[in-house]
C-alpha positions as CSV (number, residue, x, y, z in Angstrom):
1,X,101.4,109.6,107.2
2,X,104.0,107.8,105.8
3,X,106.1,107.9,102.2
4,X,107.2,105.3,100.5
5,X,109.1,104.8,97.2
6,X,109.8,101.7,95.3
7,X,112.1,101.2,92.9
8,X,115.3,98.3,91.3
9,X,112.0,96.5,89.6
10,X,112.5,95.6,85.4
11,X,112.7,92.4,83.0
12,X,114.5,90.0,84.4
13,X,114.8,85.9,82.2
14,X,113.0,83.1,84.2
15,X,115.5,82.3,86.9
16,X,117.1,85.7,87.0
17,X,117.2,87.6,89.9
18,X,116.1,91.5,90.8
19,X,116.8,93.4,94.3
20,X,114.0,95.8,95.3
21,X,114.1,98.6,97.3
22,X,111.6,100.5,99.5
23,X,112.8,104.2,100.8
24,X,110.8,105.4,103.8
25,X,109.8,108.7,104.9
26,X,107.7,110.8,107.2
27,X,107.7,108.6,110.7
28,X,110.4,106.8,112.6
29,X,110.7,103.6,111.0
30,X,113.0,101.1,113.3
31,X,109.6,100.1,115.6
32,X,107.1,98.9,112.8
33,X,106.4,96.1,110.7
34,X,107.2,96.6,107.3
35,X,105.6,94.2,104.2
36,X,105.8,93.4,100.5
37,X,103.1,93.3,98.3
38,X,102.5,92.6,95.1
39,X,99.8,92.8,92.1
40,X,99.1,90.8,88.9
41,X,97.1,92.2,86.2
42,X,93.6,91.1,86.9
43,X,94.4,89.2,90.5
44,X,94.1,90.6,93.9
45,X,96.9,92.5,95.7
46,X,98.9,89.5,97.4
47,X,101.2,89.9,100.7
48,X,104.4,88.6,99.7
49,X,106.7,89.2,102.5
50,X,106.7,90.4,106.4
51,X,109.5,92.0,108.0
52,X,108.5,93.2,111.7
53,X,111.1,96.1,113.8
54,X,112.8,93.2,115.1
55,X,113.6,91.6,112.2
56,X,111.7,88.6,112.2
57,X,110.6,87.5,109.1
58,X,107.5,85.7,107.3
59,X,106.7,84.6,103.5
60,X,104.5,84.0,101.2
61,X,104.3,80.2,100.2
62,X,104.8,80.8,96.8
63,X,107.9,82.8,97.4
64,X,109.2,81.2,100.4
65,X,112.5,80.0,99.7
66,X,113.2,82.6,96.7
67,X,113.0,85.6,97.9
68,X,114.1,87.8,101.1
69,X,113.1,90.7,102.7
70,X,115.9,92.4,105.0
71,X,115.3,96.2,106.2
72,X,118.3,99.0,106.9
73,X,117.1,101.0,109.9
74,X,119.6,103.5,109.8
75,X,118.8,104.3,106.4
76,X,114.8,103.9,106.9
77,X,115.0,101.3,103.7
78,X,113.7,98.0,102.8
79,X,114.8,95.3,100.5
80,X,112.8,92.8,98.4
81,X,115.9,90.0,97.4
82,X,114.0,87.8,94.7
83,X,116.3,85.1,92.8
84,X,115.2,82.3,90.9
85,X,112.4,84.0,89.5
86,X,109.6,82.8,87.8
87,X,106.9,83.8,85.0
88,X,104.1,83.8,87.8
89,X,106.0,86.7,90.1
90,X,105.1,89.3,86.8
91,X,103.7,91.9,89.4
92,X,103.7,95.4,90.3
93,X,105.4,95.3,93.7
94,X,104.5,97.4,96.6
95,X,106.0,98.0,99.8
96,X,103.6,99.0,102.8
97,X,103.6,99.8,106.8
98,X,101.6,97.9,108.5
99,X,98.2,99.8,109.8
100,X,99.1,102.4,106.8
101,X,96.6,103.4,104.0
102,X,99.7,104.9,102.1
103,X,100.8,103.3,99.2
104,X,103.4,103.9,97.1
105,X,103.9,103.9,93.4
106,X,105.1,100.8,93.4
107,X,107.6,99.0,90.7
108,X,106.6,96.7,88.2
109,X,108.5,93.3,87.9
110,X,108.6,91.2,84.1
111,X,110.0,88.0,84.4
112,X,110.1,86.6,80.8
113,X,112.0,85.5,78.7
C-alpha cells in the first residue's frame, strides 16, 4: 500500500509555469521508481514523466524539454517542474509508484489564458 497526495496544481497563462508536488506515505520510498501521469477530459491517462530511485530520468515527448521531475528522498516527495506551458497540458496530474494500484487524488492543471 502506498499514499500519495498531489497538490501546487491551478490556472496558470500559456507559457506560465506551475511546480507540482507528490507527498508519499506508507513504504520506504528512496528504492522505487516514481512517475507522473496525467489525464485530459475525454483522453486516456498519459505517462508524462519517469523518475527511478537512482534518479535517472525519462519524458514524455510532448513534455520533454518543459518540464522536470526531481524527487526528495529524505522527505519521501516528488516534484513535477512544468514551465513554458501550453493549452494542451490542461490535465489532472497524478503521481504513481511503479507496480502500484494506488492512486491519488490527483491535482488538476488549466493552462489558459
Amino acid at each position: 500500500q502506498v499514499q500519495l497526495v498531489e497538490s501546487g496544481g491551478g490556472l496558470v497563462q500559456p507559457g506560465g509555469s506551475l511546480r507540482l508536488s507528490c507527498a508519499a506515505s506508507g513504504s520506504i520510498f528512496s528504492i522505487y521508481q516514481m512517475e507522473w501521469y496525467r489525464q485530459a477530459p475525454g483522453k486516456q491517462r498519459e505517462l508524462v514523466a519517469v523518475i527511478t530511485g537512482s534518479g535517472h530520468t525519462n519524458y514524455a515527448n510532448s513534455v520533454k524539454g518543459r518540464f522536470t521531475i526531481s524527487r526528495d528522498n529524505a522527505e519521501k516527495l516528488v516534484y513535477l517542474q512544468m514551465n513554458s506551458l501550453k493549452p494542451e497540458d490542461t490535465a489532472v496530474y497524478y503521481c504513481h509508484r511503479y507496480s502500484s494500484t494506488d492512486w491519488g487524488q490527483g491535482t488538476q492543471v488549466t493552462v489558459a489564458s
